[in-house]
C-alpha positions as CSV (number, residue, x, y, z in Angstrom):
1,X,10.9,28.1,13.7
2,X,9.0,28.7,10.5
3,X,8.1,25.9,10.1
4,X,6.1,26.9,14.2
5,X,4.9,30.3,12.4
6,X,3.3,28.7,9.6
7,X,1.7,25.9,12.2
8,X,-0.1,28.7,14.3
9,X,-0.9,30.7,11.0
10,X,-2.7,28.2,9.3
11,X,-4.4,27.1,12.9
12,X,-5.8,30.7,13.5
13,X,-6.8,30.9,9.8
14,X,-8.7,27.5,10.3
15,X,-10.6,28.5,13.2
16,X,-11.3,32.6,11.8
17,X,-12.9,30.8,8.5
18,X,-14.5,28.0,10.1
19,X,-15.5,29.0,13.4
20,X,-15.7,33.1,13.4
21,X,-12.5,33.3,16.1
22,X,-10.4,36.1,16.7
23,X,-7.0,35.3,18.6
24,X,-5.0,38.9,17.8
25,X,-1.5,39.6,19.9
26,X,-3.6,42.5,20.7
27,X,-7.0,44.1,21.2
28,X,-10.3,42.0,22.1
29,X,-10.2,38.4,21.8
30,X,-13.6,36.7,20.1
31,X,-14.6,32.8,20.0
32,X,-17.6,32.8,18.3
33,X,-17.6,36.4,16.7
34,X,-15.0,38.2,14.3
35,X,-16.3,41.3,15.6
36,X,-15.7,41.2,19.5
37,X,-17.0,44.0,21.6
38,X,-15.0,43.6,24.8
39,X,-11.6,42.2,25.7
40,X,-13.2,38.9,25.7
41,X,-16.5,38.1,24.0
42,X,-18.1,34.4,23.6
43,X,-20.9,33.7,21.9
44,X,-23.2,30.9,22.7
45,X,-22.4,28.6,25.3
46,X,-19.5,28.6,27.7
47,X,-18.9,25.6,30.0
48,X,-16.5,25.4,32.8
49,X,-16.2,22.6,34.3
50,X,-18.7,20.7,32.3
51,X,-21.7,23.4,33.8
52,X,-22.7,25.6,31.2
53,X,-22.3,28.8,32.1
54,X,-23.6,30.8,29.6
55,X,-25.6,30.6,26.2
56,X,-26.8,34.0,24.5
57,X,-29.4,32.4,22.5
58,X,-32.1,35.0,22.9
59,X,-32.8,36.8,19.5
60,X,-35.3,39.1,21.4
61,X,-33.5,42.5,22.0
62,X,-36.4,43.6,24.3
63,X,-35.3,40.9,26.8
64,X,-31.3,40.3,27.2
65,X,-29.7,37.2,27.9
66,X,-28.8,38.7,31.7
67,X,-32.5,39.9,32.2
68,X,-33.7,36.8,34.3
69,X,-30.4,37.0,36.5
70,X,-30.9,40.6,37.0
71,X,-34.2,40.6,37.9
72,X,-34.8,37.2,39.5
73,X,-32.0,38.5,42.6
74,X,-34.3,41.5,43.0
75,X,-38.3,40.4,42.6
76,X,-40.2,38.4,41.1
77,X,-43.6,36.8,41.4
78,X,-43.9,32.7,42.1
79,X,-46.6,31.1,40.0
80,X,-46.5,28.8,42.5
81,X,-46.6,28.6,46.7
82,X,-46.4,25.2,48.0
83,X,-43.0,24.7,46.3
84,X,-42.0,21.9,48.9
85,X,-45.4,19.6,47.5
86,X,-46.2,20.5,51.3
87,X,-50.0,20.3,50.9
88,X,-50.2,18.9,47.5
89,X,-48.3,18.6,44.0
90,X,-48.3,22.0,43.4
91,X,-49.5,22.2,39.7
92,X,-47.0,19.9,38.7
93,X,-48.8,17.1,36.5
94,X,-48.1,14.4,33.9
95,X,-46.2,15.7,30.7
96,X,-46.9,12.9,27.2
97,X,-48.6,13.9,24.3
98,X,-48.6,10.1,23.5
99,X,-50.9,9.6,26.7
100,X,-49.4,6.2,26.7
101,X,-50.5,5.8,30.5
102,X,-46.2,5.0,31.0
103,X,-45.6,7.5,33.5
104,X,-46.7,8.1,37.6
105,X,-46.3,10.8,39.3
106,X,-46.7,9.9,43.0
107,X,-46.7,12.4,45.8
108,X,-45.0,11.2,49.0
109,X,-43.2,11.5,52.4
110,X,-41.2,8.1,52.0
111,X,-37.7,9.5,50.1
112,X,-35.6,9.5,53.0
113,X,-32.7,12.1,51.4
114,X,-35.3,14.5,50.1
115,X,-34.0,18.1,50.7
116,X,-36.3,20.1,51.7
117,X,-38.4,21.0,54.8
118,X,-41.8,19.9,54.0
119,X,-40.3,16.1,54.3
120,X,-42.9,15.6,50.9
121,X,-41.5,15.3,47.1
122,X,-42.6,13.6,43.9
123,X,-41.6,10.3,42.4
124,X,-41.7,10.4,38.7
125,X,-42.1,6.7,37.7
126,X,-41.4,6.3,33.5
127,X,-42.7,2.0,33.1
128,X,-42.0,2.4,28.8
129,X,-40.5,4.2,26.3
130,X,-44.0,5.0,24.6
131,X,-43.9,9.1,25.7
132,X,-43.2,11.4,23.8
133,X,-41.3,13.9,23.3
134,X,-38.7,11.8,24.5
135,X,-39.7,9.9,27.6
136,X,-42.3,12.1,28.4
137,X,-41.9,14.0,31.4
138,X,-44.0,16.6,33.6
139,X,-45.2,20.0,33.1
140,X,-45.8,23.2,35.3
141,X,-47.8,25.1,33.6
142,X,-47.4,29.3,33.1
143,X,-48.9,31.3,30.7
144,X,-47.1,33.8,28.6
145,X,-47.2,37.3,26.9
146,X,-45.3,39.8,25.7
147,X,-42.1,40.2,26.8
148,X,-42.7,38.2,29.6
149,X,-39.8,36.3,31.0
150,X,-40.2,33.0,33.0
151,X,-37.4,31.2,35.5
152,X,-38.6,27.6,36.2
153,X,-36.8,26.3,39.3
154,X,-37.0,22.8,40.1
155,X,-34.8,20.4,42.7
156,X,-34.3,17.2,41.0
157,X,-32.3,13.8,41.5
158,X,-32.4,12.4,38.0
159,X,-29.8,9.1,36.8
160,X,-26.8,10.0,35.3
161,X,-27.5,9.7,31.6
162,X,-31.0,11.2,31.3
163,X,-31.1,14.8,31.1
164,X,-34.0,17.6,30.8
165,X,-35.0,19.0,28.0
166,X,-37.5,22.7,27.6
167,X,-40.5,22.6,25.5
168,X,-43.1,25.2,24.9
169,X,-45.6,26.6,22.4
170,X,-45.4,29.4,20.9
171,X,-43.1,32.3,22.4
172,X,-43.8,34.6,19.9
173,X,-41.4,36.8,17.5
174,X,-37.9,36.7,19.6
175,X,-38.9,34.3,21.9
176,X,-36.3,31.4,23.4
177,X,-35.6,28.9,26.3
178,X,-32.7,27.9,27.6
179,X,-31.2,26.5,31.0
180,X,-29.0,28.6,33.3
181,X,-27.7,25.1,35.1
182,X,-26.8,22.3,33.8
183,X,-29.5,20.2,33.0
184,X,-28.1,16.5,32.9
185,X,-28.0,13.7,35.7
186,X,-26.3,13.1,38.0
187,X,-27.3,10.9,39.9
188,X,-28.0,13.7,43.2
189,X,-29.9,16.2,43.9
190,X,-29.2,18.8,41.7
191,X,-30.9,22.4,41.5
192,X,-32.3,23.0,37.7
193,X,-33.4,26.2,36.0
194,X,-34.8,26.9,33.1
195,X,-35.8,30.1,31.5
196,X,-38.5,31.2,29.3
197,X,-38.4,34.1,27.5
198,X,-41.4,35.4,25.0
199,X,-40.9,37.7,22.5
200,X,-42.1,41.2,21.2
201,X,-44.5,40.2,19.2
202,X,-47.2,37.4,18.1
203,X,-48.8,34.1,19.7
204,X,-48.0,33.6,22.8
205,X,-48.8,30.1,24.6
206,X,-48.3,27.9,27.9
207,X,-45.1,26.4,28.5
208,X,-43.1,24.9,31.7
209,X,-42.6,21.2,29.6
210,X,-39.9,19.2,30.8
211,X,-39.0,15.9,29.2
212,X,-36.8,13.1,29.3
213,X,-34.2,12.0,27.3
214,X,-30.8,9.4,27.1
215,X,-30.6,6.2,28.1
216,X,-31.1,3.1,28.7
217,X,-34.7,3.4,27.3
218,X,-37.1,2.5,30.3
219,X,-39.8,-0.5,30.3
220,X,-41.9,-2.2,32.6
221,X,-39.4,-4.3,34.0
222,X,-36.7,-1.8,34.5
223,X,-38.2,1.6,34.9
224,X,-36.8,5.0,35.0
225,X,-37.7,6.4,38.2
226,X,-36.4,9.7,39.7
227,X,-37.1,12.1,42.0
228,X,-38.4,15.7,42.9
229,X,-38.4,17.9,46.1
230,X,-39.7,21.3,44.9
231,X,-40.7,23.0,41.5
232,X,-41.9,26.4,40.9
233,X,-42.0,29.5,38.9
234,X,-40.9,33.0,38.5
235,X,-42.4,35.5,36.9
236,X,-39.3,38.2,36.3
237,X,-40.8,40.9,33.6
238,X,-40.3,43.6,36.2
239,X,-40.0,45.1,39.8
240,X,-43.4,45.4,40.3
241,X,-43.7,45.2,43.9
242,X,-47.6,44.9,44.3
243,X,-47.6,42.2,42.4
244,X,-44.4,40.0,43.6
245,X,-43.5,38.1,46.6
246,X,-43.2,40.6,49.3
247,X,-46.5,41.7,51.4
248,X,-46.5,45.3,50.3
249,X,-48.4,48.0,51.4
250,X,-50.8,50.4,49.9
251,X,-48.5,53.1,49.5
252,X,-45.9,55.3,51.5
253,X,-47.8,57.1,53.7
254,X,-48.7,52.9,55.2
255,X,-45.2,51.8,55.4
256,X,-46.0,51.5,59.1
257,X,-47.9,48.7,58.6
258,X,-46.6,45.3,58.5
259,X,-49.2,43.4,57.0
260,X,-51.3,44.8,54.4
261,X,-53.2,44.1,51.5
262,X,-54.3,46.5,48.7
263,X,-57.0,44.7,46.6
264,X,-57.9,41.2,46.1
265,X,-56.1,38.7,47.9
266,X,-56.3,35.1,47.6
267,X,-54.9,32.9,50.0
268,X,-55.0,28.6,49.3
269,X,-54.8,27.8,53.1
270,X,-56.5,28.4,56.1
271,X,-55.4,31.6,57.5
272,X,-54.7,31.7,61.7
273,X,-54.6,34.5,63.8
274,X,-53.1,34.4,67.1
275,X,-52.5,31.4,67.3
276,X,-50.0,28.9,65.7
277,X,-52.2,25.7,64.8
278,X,-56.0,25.0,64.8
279,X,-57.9,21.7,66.6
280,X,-60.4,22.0,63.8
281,X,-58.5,22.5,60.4
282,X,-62.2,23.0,58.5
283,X,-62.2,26.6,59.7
284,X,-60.4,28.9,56.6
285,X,-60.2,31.8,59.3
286,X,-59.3,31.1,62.6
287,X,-58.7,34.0,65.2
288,X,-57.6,33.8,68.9
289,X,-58.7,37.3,69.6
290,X,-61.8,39.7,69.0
291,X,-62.8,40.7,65.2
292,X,-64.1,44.5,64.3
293,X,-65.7,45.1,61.3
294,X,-68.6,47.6,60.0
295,X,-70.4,45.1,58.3
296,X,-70.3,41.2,58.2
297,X,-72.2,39.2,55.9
298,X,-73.1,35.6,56.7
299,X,-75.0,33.2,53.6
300,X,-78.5,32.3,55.5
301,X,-81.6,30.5,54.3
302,X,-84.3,31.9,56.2
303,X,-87.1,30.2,58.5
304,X,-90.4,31.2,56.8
305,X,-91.1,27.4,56.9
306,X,-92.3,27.9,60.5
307,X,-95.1,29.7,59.0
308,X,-96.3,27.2,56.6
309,X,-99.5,25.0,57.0
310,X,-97.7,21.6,57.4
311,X,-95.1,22.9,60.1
312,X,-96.4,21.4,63.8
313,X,-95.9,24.1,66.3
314,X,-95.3,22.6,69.5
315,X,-97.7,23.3,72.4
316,X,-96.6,25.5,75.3
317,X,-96.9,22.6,77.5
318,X,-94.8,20.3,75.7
319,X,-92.1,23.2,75.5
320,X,-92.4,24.4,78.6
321,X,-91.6,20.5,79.7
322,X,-88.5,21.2,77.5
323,X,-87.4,23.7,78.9
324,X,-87.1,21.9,82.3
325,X,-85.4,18.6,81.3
326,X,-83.2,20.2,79.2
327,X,-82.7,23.6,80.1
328,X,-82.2,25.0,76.2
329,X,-84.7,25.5,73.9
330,X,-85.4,22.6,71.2
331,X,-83.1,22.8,68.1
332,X,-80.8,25.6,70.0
333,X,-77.2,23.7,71.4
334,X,-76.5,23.8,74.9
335,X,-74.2,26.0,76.5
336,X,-71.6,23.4,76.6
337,X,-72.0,22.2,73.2
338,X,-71.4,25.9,72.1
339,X,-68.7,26.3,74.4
340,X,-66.8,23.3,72.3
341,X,-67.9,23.5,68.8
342,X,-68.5,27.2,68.5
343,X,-71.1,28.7,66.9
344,X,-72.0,28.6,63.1
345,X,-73.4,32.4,62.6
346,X,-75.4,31.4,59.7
347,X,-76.7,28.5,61.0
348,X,-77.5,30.6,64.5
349,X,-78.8,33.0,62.7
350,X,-81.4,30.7,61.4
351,X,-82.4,29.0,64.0
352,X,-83.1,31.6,66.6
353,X,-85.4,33.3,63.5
354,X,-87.3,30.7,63.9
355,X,-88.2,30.7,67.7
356,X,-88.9,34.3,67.0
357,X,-91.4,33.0,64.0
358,X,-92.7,30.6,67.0
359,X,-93.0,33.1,69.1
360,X,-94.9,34.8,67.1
361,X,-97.6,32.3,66.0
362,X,-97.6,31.7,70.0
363,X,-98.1,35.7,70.7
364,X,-101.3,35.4,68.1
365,X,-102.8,32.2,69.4
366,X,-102.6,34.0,72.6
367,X,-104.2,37.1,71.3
368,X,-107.1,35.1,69.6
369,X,-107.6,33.5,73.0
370,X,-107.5,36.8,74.7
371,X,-110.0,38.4,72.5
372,X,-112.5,35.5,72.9
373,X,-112.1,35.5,76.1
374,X,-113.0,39.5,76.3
375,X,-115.7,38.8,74.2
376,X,-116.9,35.7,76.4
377,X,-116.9,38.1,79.2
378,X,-119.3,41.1,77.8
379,X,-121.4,39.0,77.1
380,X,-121.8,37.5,80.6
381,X,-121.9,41.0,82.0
382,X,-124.4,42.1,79.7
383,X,-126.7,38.8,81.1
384,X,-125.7,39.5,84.8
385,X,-126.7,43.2,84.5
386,X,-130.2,43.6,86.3
């Protein structure tokens, strides 16, 4: 029995000197701290399961370790909309300082397991081990300040013995990164995120690095090749609602509104109205339905040319034979090709100032001939008079 005693003395004493553990028969219980503050306190990581679960490793005390979980379930702004690599790769490019031309990042609809709804991902091809850091990897850029915190969340399917790693510039005074999930292969599709907190003071730079590291070392005949179905970013500082995800309005005496905007809005896509799809996807706006406005300003060029020396004003004859082949006027669309295509305004616009400029060179030729005409006539009436 005392022999037991000592055993667990001398195993308790270890781990207090060595480790900073406190294991009373009463009170709060610390790993990591001889000073705990609740019943249970653990410093740095905690993993359950082989996920870590926790790691206080932020010495900012502006930002807490539990800021980006508080504030990420309540708002937070993405840095980035086409998550799914719907329309394109979504930021997301090529991360080697070595620029050893070893890694390819291919956008496509071909992974047949992807997860997500756009049917698009990434494949991340890695042909040598010539990256660095590490095997290189990709980056999505976001740009930092004070304070500022960052959640990076990407859905990956990396090998089982690679794993992500965070890099950055320069998070200021208190700054730090660390992952909320687990950041190793598995060989699935795994959900990853990453946060990046700046600090309260100093530089602060881009980040949203990720490379690779582990094993075996990739070459040209036996690549590294894995696989993404959406990346993006949140920016967490605060609750500011105007500038987050949700379509807010301008203030509370609008909350009627569903939809609106109060300043600047810029949106990457065409924009429909109405209507659920477009037959001509080159139109930014498209509206099934009338438009009001006060004022509409359309980018013209004018049709002064008409009135320059060199322009050949056709006769009234040759127009007037136009006319009746055709039934338009010359460089206006027919009714049916409006009827298909639209109308350009601008173009319109332009078009129809110059039959008015024609019209007017035609209204003075005719009021040149009119006056020689009167004058033709005096003068025979002055002849004819007895």
């Amino acid at each position: 029995m005392k022999q037991t005693l000592f055993l667990q003395a001398f195993i308790l004493s270890f781990f207090f000197v060595r480790a900073q553990n406190v294991f009373p028969s009463s009170g709060n219980v610390g790993i990591g701290t001889a000073s705990p503050a609740g019943a249970l306190d653990v410093h740095n990581a905690y993993y359950t399961g082989g996920y870590k679960f926790m790691d206080n490793v932020s010495p900012n005390p502006s930002v807490g370790f539990l800021n980006p979980i508080a504030m990420a379930v309540r708002q937070g702004k993405m840095e980035y909309s086409d998550e799914e690599f719907a329309y394109s790769p979504d930021g997301v490019d090529i991360y080697d300082n070595n620029n050893s031309g070893q890694i390819i990042i291919s956008r496509t609809n071909t992974i047949t397991d992807i997860p997500n709804s756009s049917g698009f991902g990434l494949i991340i091809t890695h042909t040598g081990a010539g990256e660095a850091p590490g095997y290189g990897g990709f980056v999505q850029s976001y740009n930092g300040g004070t304070n500022k915190t960052i959640v990076q969340i990407f859905r990956a399917k990396l090998p089982v013995g690679y794993q992500f790693n965070a890099a950055s510039n320069s998070l200021g005074n208190g700054g730090a990164e660390y992952w909320l999930s687990n950041n190793t292969g598995t060989g699935k599709w795994e959900w990853y995120v990453r946060v990046t907190q700046y600090g309260y003071s100093g530089s602060f730079y881009n980040a949203g690095f990720v490379y690779i590291t582990g094993g075996p070392a990739p070459t040209a005949s036996s690549p590294l090749v894995w696989y993404m179905a959406s990346c993006t970013a949140f920016d967490v500082t605060d609750v500011n609602l105007s500038n987050g995800n949700n379509i807010a309005n301008q203030n509370f005496a609008d909350q009627n509104a569903s939809f609106r905007i109060n300043g600047n809005g810029i949106i990457g896509g065409n924009v429909l109205i109405g209507k659920t799809s477009q037959t001509n996807s080159s139109y930014k706006l498209d509206v099934n339905g009338n438009i009001r406005a006060n004022q509409v300003t359309v980018n013209a060029t004018g049709a002064d040319y008409v009135f320059d020396s060199t322009y050949h004003l056709p006769s009234i004859d040759s127009l007037s034979e136009y006319i009746k082949l055709h039934h338009h006027l010359p460089g206006i669309p027919s009714t049916k090709v409006m009827q298909h295509n639209g109308m350009n305004v601008g173009d319109a616009y332009t078009k129809l100032l110059g039959k008015v400029e024609e019209m007017t060179l035609y209204l003075v030729t005719l009021q040149e001939e009119v006056t020689e005409l009167k004058t033709e006539n005096n003068q025979l009436r002055k002849i004819k008079r007895p």
